[in-house]
C-alpha positions in Angstrom: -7.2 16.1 -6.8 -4.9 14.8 -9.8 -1.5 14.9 -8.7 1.8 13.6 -10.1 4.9 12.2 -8.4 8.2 13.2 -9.3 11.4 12.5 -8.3 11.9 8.8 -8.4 15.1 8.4 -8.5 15.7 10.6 -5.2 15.4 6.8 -3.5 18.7 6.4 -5.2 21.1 6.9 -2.5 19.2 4.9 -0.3 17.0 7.9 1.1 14.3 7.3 3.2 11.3 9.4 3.6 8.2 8.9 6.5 5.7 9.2 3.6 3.9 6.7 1.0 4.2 7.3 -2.5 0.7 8.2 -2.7 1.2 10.8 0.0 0.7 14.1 -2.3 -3.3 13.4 -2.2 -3.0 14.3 1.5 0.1 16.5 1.2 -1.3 18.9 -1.6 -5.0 19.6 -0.1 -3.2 19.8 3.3 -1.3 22.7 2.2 -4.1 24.6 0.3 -6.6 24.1 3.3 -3.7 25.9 5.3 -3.3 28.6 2.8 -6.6 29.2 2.5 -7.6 29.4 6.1 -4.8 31.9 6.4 -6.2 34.3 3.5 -9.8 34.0 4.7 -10.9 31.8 1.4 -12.7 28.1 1.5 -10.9 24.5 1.0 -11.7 21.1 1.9 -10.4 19.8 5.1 -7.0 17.6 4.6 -7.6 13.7 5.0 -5.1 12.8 8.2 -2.9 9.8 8.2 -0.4 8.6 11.1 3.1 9.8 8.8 2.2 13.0 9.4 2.9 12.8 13.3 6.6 12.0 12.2 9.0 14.4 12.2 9.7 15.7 8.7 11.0 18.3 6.4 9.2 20.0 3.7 9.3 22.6 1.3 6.0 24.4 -0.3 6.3 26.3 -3.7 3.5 28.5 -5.2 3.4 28.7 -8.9 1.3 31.6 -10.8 0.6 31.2 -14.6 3.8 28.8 -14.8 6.1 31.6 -12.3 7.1 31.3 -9.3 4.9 33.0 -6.8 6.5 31.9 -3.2 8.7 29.3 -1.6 9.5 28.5 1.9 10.6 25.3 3.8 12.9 23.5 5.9 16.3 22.0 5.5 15.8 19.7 8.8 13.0 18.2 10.7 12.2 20.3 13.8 8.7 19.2 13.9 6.0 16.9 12.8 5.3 17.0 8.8 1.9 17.7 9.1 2.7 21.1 10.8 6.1 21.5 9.1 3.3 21.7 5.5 1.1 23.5 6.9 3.3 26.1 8.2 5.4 26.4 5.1 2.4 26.5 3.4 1.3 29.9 5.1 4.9 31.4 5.1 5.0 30.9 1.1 1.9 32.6 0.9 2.3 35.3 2.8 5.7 36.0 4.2 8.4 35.3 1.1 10.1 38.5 1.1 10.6 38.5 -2.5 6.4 38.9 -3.2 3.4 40.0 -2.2 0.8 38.6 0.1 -1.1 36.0 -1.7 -4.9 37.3 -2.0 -8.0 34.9 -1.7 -8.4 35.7 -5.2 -5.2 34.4 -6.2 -5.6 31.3 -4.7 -7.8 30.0 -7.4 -4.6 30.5 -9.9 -1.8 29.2 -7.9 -1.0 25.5 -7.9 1.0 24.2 -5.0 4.1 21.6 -4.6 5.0 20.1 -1.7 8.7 18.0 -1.4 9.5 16.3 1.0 13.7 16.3 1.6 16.1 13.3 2.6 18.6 13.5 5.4 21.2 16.2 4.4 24.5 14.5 3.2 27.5 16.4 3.8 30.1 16.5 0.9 33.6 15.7 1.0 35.7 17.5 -1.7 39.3 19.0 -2.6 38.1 22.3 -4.2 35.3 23.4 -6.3 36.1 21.5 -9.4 35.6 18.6 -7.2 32.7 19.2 -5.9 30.9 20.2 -8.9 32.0 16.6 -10.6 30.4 14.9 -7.7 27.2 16.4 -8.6 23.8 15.0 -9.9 22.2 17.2 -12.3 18.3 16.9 -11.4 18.9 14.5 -8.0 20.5 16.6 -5.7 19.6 19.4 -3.9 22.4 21.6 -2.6 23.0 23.4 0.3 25.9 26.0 0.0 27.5 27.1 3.2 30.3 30.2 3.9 30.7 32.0 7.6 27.4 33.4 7.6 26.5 33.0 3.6 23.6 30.5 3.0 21.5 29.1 0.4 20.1 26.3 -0.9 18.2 25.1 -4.4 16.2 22.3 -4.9 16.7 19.5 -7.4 13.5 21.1 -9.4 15.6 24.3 -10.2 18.3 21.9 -12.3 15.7 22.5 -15.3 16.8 26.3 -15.1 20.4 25.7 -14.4 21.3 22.6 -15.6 25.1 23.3 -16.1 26.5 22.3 -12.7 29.1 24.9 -12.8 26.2 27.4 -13.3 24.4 26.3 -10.8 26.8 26.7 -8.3 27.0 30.0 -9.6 23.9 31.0 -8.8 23.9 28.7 -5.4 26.6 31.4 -4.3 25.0 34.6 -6.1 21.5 33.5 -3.8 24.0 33.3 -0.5 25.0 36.8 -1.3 28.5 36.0 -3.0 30.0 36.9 -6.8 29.4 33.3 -8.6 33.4 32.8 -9.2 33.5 32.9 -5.1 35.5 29.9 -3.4 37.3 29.5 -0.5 38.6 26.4 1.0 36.4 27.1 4.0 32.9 26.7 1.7 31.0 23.9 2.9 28.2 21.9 0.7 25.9 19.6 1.7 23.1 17.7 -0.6 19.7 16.3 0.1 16.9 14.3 -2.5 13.2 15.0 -2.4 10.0 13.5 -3.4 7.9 16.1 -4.7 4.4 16.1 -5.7 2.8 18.8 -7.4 -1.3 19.7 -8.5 -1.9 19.1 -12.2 -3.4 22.9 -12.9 -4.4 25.5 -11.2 -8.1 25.1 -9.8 -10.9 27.2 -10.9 -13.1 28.7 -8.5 -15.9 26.1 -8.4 -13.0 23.5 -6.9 -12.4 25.3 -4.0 
C-alpha cells in the first residue's frame, strides 16, 4: 500500500510516540481489515508488530471523493493501539452520528487516515488572546474544555481554518458554544500527531 507520512514536525515538542515512522503500512491495512470485517467486505489481514501491544491513542478519519465521510478516536490511551485502530476504525465507519453507515460498496472509495496523538499538554494562559498567541497553526491539536462543553480538532483541520482566532471559533461552535464564547473557567489543552494517510482510494480489484 503507498502511504505518506505527515506531520514531522509533531516531534517538535519533544513528543514521543510507541510507533516507527514506517508504522502506517501496518496502521492503514489494519484499519481497513477492521472496517471491512465489520461491513461484511474482503481485505488482507494486517501485518502485526510488538508497538501495537502498547498502549496508544488514535484517531481514524474516512474520506469520500476528497470529503469527509467519518471520524472517531481517542484523546488518551485506555488500551493497546492495535485495538484502539481497530475499534476507531469500526466506530468511523459505522457509528459517527453525523453520517450514514458505511456500505461494503463504499469501502472501495473511501481512503483511510490513521494519527496517532502525543501526550495531551495542558495550557497555561491569561485569557483568550493569550491562548490563541501560544498557538501553532498546523502542529497543534486542541482540546477545548467548558463544564460540560467539549471538543477537540486535529492539527489536519488547520488547512480549513488556518486563522487561529477562527479556529477557536469553530473549536467552541463544535463544543456547542457561540464562537465569541470565553469565560475565565475555559480550559485548553493541545496534543501533536503523526498521521499517515492511503495515497487514493482503492479500486475494487485491491481489496
Amino acid at each position: 500500500m503507498s502511504v505518506e507520512v505527515a506531520a514531522e514536525e509533531s516531534q517538535r515538542r519533544g513528543a514521543i510516540y510507541p510507533v516507527p515512522p514506517d508504522a502506517g503500512r501496518i496502521l492503514l491495512p489494519l484499519a481497513r481489515s477492521a472496517i471491512a470485517a465489520a461491513v461484511g467486505a474482503y481485505a488482507v489481514a494486517a501485518e502485526h508488530a510488538p508497538w501495537l501491544d502498547q498502549p496508544g491513542a488514535s484517531f481514524v478519519t474516512l474520506m469520500e471523493k476528497e470529503k469527509l465521510r467519518g471520524c472517531i478516536g481517542s484523546l488518551e490511551p485506555r488500551r493497546s493501539l492495535g485495538e484502539d485502530v481497530r475499534t476507531n476504525a469500526v466506530a468511523a465507519a459505522l457509528r459517527d452520528p453525523r453520517f450514514p453507515a458505511l456500505t461494503a460498496r463504499e469501502l472501495n472509495e473511501v481512503k483511510i487516515e490513521v494519527s496517532v496523538l502525543s501526550a495531551i499538554e495542558p495550557i497555561t494562559f491569561h485569557d483568550e488572546a493569550d491562548a490563541v498567541a501560544q498557538l501553532t497553526p498546523g502542529v497543534d491539536g486542541v482540546i477545548f474544555v467548558y463544564g460540560y462543553h467539549r471538543s477537540t480538532f486535529l492539527p489536519q483541520v488547520w488547512d480549513e481554518f488556518k486563522d487561529p482566532r477562527i479556529f477557536i471559533g469553530h473549536l467552541k461552535h463544535k463544543a456547542g458554544l457561540p464562537p465569541d464564547f470565553w469565560d475565565p473557567a475555559v480550559k485548553l489543552s493541545r496534543y501533536t500527531v503523526i498521521k499517515w494517510s492511503e495515497a487514493g482510494a482503492r479500486k475494487q480489484a485491491g481489496l
